[in-house]
N, C-alpha and C positions, 0 to 999 in steps of 0.2 A: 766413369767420371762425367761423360755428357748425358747418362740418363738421371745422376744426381741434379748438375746443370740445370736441365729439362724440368724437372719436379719443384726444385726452388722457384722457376720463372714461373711453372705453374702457379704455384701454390703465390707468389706474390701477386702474381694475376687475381686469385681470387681473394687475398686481402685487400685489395684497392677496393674491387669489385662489393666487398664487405662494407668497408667502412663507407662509399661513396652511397651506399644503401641505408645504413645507420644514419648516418649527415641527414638525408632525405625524410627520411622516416620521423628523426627528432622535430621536424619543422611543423609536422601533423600530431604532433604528440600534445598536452595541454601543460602551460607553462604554470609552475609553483607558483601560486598570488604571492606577491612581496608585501610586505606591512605596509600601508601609506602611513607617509612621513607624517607625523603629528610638530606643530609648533608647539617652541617652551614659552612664546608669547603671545597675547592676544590684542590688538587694540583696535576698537570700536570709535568709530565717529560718524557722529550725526548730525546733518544739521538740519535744525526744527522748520517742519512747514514748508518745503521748497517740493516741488514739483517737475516736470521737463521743462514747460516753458520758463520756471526762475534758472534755470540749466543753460537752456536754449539761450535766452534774452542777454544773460551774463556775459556767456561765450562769444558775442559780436559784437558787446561792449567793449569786451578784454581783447578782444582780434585776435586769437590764436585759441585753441583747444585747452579744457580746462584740463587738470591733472588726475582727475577722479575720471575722465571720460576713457582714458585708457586700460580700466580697469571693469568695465561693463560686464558682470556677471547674467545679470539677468533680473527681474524683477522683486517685490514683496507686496503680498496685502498687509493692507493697515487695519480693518477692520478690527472693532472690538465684540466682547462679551456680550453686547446689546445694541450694537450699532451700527450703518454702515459706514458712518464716519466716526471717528476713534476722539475722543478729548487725549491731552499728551500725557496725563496722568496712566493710564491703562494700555496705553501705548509705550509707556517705557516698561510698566510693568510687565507688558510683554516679551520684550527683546532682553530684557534684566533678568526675569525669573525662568520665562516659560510660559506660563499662563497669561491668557486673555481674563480682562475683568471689567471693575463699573468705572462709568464717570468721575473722576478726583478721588482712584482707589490707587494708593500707593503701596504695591509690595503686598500686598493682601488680597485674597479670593475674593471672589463676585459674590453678590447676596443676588443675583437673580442673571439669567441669560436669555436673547432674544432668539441670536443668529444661530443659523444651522450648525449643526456638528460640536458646536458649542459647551461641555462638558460644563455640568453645576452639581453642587454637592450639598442640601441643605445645613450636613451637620458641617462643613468645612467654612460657613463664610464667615470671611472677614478674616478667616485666619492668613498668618503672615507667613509668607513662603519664602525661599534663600536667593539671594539674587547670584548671579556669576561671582562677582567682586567680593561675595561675603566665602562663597566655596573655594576661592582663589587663596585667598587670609589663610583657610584652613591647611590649603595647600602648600603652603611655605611662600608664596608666590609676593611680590611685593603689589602694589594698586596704585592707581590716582585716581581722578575725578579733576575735568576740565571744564569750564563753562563761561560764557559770557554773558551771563543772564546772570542771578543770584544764584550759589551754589546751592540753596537749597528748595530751586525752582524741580518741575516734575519732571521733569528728564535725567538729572543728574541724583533727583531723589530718589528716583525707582531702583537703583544700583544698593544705594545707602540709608534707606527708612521704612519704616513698615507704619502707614496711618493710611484713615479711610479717607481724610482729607487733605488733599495738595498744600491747601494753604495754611495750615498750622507749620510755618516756617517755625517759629521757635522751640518745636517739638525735632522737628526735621534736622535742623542745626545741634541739639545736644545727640541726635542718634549721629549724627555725620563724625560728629565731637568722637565720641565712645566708639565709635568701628575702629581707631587707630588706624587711618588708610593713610597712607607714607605722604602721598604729595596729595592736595588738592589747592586749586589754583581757579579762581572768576570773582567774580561780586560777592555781595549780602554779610558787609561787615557788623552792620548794626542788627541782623540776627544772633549775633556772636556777645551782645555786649548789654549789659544790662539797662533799665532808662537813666537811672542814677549816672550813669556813664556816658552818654551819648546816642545809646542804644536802645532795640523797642520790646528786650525782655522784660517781663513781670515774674520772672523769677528770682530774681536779683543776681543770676549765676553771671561770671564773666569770664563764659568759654574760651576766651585768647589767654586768659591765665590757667585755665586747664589744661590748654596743649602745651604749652610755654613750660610748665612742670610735668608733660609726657615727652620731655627732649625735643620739641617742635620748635623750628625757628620761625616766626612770624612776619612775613615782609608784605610790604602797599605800593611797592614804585618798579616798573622797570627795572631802575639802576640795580633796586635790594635782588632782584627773581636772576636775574642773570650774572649777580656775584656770589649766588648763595649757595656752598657745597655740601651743608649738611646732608642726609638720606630721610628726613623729615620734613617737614615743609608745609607749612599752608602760608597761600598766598592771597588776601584780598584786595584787592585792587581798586574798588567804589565800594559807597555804602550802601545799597543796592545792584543793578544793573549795571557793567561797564557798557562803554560806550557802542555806538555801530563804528566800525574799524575808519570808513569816510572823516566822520567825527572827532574817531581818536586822535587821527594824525594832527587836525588841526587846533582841538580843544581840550582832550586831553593826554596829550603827548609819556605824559609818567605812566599810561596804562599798556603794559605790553599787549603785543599782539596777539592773535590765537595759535599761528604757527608758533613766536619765541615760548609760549607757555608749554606748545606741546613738545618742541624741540627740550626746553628743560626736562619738564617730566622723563621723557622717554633716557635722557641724559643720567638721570636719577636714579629709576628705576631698572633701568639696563644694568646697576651692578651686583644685582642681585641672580647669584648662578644660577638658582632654581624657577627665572623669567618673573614675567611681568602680567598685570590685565591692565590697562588703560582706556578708559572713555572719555570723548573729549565732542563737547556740543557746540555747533555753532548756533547758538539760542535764537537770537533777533532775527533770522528771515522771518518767523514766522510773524512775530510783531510788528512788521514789517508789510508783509504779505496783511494780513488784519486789518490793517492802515489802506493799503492798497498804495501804499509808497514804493514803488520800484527802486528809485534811488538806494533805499536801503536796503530792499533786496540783492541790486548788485552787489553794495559795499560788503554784506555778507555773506554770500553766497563766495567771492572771490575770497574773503580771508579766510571762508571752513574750506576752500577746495587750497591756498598753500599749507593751511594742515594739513590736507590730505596727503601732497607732498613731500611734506619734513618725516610723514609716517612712513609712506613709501619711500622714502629712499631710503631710511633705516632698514627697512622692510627686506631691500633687493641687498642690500651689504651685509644685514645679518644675515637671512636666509631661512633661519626658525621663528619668522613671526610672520603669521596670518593677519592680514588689516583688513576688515569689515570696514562697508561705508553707506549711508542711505539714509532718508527722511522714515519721519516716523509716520506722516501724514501729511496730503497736501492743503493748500490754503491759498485762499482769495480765488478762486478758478482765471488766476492770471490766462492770458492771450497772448499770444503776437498775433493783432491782428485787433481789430476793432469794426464799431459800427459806421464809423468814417473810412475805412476799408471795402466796405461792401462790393463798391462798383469797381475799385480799381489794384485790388489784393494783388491779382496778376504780372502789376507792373511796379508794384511798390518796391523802389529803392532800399538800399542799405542805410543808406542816409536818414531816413525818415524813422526810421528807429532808435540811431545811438547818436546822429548829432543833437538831439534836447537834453539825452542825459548826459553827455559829455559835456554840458555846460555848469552841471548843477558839481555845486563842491564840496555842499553837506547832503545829510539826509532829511526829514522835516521834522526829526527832533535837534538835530544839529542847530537849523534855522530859527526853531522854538530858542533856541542858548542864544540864540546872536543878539535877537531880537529885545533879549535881557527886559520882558515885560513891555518894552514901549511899542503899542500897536497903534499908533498914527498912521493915516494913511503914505505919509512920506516916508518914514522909517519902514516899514513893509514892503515898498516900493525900491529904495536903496538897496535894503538885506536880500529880498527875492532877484535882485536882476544881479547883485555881488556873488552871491551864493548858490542861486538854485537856476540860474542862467533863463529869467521872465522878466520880461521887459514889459508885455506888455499884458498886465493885469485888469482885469474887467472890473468894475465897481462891487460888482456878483463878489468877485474872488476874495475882493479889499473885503468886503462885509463877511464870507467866512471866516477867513482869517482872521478877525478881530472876535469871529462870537468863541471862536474855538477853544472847548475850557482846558485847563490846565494839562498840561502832559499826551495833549491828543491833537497836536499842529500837523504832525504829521498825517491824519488822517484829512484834514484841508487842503495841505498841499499838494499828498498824494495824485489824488484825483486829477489835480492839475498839469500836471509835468504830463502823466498816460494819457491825456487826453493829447496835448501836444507831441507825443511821439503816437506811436503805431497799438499802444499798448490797452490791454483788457482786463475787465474783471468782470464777476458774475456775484459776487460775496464778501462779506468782510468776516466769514466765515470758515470753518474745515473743511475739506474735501477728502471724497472717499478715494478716487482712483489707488492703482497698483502704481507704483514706485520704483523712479533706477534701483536694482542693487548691484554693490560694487564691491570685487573682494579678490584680495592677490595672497599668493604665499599658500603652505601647507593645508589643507581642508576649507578651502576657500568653494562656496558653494555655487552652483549650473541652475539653471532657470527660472520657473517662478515658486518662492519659499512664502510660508506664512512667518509674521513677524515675530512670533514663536521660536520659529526656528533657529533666529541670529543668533536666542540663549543657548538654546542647544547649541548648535554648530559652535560658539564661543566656549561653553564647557567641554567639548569634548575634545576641543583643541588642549584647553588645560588640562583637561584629566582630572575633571572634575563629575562628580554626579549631583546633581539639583535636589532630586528627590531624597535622597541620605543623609544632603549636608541642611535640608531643612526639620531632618526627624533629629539631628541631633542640635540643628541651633535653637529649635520651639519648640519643645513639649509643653503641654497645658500643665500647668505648676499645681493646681487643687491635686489635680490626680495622680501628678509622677508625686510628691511629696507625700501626699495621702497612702502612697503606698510606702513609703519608710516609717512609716507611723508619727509624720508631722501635722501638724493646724497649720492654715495658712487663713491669714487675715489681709485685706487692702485697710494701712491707713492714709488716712488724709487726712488728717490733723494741720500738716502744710497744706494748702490747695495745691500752691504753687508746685507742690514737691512731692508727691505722693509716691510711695513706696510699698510693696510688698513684704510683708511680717511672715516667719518664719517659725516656730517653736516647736520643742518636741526635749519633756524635760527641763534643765536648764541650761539647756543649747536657743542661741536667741541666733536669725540671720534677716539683715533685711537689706530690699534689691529695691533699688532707688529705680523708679519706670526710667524709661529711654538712656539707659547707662548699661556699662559689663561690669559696674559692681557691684560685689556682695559684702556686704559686711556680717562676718559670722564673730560673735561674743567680742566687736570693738576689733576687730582686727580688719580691715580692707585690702581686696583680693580685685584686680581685674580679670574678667572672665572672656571667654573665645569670641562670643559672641552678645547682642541685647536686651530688655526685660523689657518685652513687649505688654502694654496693655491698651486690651481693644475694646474699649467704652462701651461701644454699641451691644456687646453682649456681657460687661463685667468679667471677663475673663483675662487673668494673665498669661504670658509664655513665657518661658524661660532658657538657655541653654540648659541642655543635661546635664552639660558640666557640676551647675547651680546645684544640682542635684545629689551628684557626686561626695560636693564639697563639703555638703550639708550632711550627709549621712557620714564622712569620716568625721565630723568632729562630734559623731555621738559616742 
């Protein structure tokens, strides 16, 4: 019995001995990669033209840390396709598609490249590539589109239009029209609305009754955006550009803010199980920055960082959604710090920075409104020392202000106020430098990215691919059709309304440009995606769908 005894203790001896070996061993062993967590959401925001120092300058106005600073990922180049400063046009196309491209190229490849590494493709230009937002649609996923600028400025169009140039807003507004993107919410009412109307189409179309008959409920006021429950939604809020937020509050109070816009959206979009993409702009620093208006830089620089906010906190409470955040390019080569600075930078107070702007209580298009056209030297002298806290105006100053034409006060006053604080500029121009980038939540990206990257890193969050969803949203239509055994003709018979012809037999189909519809033999069909056509080379694109649809009704 005690050599049984004996042999148990043995033998449990060397089970300890075992496992206490095993323990040890598994810690040097290599551990099974776990899947990283992918988000079911994405939301991007950016606001245009801001730099460190509109960062910097903001943050000791506001006295406390901004909300986007706690999220300091790392950097981005802005650089474009041919440039080392980027126009916002090809800089959205970047962070939207993927691709780097030209000057006022929206959603379409480069016709030429300067900068290194820079991939060009003769036979590909101009062609129109898929933004995140359109691969998102495909995915079941719901969208918006946020801006404080006209919704159909180059940042918020690089997501939703494919043209070569920026400013054919009323091209841009029937492709935003036809994406069927759930919410979109900022300015540029009167691209929506014919001239007959109010508005500065020469189409005669009157896009608000186009959405209005795609279940869209249409609202212009605060009151309407934050009572409104539908899961559709566009919101225009000016007839152009809304306000800078300084502005808003005091002139025009019916324009929501850019947090309550985005807190909607996200409120909206969030009920859709299969997630969300959201991009949401704070437009005006850069306009701002252009101006060399600080004031307006702060006032918007503080309204995009509490969207940043309202995103992240949805962010940290849901838990499945990645928020991207960063400028597209800097502007004005703002300072803290000036030529009046020189000899005494060392010693310069806190004071000498935020007490002149802490006096000003518009921005110097705000002051342009006040001033309701009377440029007397008395009335300028009231509104400046009421409003933008200047008392004591040089005759120099009184005489810009009065040459200053229309819609560009702010570029007068600007100058005035940074001279009186601490504050610099070097341009009324872009700037190239690298950029905060900032990003919380599931594949949220570590050091310095090119601006490229945001798409990617934003599709792959979705679960989306770029390249696939643009071979199936633009095929060139001569050649997929050609190959069914159809003609395809461009008429323009409308200027205004030119359409792609169809035939093959007595099968007729035609694809209204900047629309997803086809009309095959009088019957109307909306399509996945849009009927792109790219002037500069006479060519159409179509979705495959188009194509599809066209061959079963032979």
């Amino acid at each position: 019995m005690k050599e049984v005894f004996a042999l148990n203790k043995l033998f449990g001896r060397h089970l300890v001995i075992l496992l206490l070996l095993v323990t040890v061993a598994a810690q040097f062993l290599p551990t099974p990669a776990l899947a990283a967590p992918k988000p079911k959401n994405v939301i991007v925001l950016m606001v245009d033209g801001s730099g460190a120092t509109h960062t910097t300058v903001s943050r000791w106005y506001k006295g406390k840390p901004l909300a986007m600073e706690e999220i300091v990922v790392g950097s981005v180049r802005t650089y474009s396709a041919e440039s080392l400063i980027t126009d916002s046009a090809p800089a959205s196309t970047a962070f939207a598609t993927g691709n780097k491209s030209n000057s006022k190229f929206i959603g379409v490849l480069p016709v030429r490249a300067g900068m290194p590494d820079v991939a060009f493709a003769e036979e590909l230009k101009y062609q129109p590539v898929a933004s995140v937002l359109e691969g998102a649609k495909l995915a079941g996923k719901s969208t918006g589109l946020i801006a404080t600028s006209n919704i159909q400025h180059a940042s918020p169009a690089g997501y939703s239009s494919h043209n070569h140039n920026r400013g054919d807003y009323n091209d841009i507004a029937e492709q935003q029209v036809n994406l069927n993107i759930d919410v979109v919410f900022g300015g540029g009412k009167q691209y929506l609305l014919p001239k007959s109307q109010g508005g500065v189409r020469t189409d005669g179309e009157n896009l608000i009754e186009v959405l209005k008959s795609r279940g869209y409920d249409f609202v212009e006021t605060r009151e309407q955006l934050l009572a409104v429950k539908n899961k559709k939604v566009w919101g225009m809020f000016a007839e152009d550009a809304m306000a800078y937020d300084f502005d808003r509050v005091q002139l025009q109070p019916q324009e929501p803010s850019l947090a309550e816009m985005t807190q909607k959206a996200i409120d909206i979009l969030a009920k859709n199980d299969k997630g969300f993409f959201l991009f949401v702009e704070g437009s005006k620093v850069d306009w701002a920055s252009h101006a060399n208006d600080p004031v307006g830089v702060i006032s918007d620089v503080l309204a995009f960082d509490d969207a940043v906010k309202t995103a992240l906190d949805f962010a940290k409470k849901d838990g499945n959604t990645l928020v991207l955040a960063f400028s597209d390019h800097g502007n004005g080569g703002m300072s803290l710090g000036n030529k009046s600075t020189d000899k005494n930078y060392d010693t310069l107070p806190y004071s000498a920075l935020v007490s002149p702007l802490r006096k000003a209580m518009l921005t110097g298009e705000g002051i342009e409104k006040m001033l309701a056209g009377n440029r007397s030297e008395a009335n300028i002298r009231d509104i400046m020392e009421k409003y933008f806290g200047i008392a004591d105006l040089t005759t120099d100053e009184i005489t810009t202000m009065q040459k200053a034409k229309k819609g560009e006060m702010n570029y007068a006053v600007g100058p005035m106020i940074s001279k009186r604080s601490v504050i610099g500029w070097t341009t009324n121009g872009h700037t190239g430098e690298d950029l905060f980038m900032y990003g919380f939540g599931p594949g949220a990206p570590k050091g310095t990215i090119e601006n490229t990257d945001i798409a990617k890193i934003s599709a792959k969050g979705l679960g989306v691919e770029l390249a696939s969803t643009t071979k199936r949203l633009f095929v060139e239509a001569d050649k997929a059709f050609a190959a069914i055994g159809a003609k395809t003709e461009i008429d323009q018979s409308n200027k205004e309304n030119p359409r792609l012809v169809v035939t093959k037999g007595n099968v007729r189909a035609e694809l209204p440009f900047s629309t997803n519809t086809i009309i095959i033999d009088q019957r109307t069909k909306q399509m996945e995606g849009l009927t792109i056509f790219t002037a500069k080379l006479g060519k159409v694109y179509v979705p495959m769908q188009a194509v599809e649809l066209v061959k079963a009704a032979l």
